[in-house]
C-alpha positions as CSV (number, residue, x, y, z in Angstrom):
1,X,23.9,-50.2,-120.4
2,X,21.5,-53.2,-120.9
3,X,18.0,-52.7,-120.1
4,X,15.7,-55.3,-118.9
5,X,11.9,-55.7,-119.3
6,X,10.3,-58.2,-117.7
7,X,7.0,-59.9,-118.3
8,X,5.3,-60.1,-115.0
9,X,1.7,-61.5,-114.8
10,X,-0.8,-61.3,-112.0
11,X,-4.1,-63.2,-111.6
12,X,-7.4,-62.8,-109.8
13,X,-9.6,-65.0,-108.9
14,X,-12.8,-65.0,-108.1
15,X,-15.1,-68.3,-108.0
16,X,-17.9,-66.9,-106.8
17,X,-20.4,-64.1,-106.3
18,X,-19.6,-60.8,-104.6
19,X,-22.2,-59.9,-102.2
20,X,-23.1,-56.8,-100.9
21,X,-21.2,-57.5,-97.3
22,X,-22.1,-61.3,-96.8
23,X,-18.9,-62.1,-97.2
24,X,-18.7,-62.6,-93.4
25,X,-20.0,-66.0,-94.2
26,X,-19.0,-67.0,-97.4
27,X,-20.8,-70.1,-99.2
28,X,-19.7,-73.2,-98.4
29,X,-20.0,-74.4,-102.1
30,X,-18.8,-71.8,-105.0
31,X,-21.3,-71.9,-108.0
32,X,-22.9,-70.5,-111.2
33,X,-26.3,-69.0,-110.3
34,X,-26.1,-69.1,-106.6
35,X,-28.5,-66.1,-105.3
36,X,-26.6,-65.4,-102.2
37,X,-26.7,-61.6,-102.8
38,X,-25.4,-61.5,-106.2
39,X,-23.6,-58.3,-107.2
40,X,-20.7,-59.2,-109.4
41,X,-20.5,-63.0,-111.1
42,X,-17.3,-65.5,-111.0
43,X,-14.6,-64.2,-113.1
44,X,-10.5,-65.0,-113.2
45,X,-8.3,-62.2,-115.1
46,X,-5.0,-61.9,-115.9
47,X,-2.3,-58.8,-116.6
48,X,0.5,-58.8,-118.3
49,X,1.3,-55.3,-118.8
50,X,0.1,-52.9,-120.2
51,X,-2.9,-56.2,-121.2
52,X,-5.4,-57.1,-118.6
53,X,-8.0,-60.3,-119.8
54,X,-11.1,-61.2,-117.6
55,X,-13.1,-64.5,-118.1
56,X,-16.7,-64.6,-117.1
57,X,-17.8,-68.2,-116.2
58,X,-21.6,-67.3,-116.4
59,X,-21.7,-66.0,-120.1
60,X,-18.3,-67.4,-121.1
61,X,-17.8,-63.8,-121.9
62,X,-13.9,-62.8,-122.3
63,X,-12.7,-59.1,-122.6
64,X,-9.7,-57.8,-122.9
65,X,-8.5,-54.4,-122.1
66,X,-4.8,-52.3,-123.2
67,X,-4.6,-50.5,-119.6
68,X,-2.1,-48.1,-120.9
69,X,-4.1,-46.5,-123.5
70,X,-7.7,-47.3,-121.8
71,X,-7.0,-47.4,-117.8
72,X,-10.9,-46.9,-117.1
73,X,-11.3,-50.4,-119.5
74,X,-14.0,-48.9,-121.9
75,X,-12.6,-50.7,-125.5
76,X,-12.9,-54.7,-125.6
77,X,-9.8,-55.7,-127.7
78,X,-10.6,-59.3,-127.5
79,X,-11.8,-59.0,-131.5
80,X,-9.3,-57.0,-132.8
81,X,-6.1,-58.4,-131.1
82,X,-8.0,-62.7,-131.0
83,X,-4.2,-63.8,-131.2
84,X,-3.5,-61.8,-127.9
85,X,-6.7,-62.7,-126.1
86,X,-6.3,-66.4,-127.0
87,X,-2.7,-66.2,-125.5
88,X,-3.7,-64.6,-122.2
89,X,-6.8,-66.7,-121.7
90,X,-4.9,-70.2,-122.7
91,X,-2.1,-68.4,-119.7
92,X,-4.6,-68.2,-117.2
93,X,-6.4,-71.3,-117.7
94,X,-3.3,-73.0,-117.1
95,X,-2.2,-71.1,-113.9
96,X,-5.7,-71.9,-112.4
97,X,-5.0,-75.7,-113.6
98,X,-1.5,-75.8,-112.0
99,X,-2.2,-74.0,-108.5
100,X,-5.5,-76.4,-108.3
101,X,-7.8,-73.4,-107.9
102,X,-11.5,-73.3,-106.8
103,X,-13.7,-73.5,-109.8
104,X,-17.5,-72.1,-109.6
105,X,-19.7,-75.3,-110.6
106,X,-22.4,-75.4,-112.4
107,X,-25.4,-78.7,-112.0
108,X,-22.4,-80.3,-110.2
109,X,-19.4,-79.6,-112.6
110,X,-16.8,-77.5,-112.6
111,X,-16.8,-74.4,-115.4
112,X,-13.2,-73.7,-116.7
113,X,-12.0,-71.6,-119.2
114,X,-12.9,-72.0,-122.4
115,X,-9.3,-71.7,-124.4
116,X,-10.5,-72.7,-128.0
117,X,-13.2,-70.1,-128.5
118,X,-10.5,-68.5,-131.1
């Protein structure tokens, strides 16, 4: 009997703020520092099981998280396992650049990824 494993990814992706229910109305123009009821900032992540990366756009900020061992995300591997978090983050920076998405903006440009903080 052969036995497969398969390495399935699955992005978020969120350009903008998270309000606390203005979302019936959205902004018209996704950005860093817009004060429309900020709650949580712009972020994109990215699992790959059991890894799960998220990329702040405000701070530049990456983390990365083993959800098998640490399901409530409370350990920040991104220091300890760099070659891993430069992997995943070079991964989703190029699925955002491939399906065109939305990038927050910041004084008019758009903020992407920052692959070679490794």
């Amino acid at each position: 009997m052969v036995s497969v494993v398969r390495r399935w990814q699955l992005l978020w992706h969120f350009p903008y703020y998270h309000g606390k229910g203005r979302m019936d109305n959205p902004p018209t123009v996704a950005g860093i520092n817009d004060p429309i009821d900020p709650m949580l900032g712009p972020h994109s992540s990215l699992m790959q099981w059991p890894f799960k990366l998220i990329y702040w756009y405000e701070s530049g900020e990456t983390e990365l998280f083993n959800l098998e061992s640490d399901p409530s995300e409370q350990v920040n591997l991104v220091e300890p396992d760099a070659a891993r978090g430069a992997e995943l983050l070079y991964s989703l920076s190029s699925m955002l650049e491939e399906s065109n998405a939305r990038l927050p903006t910041r004084d008019g440009e758009s903020v992407r990824p920052v692959v070679s903080q490794w």
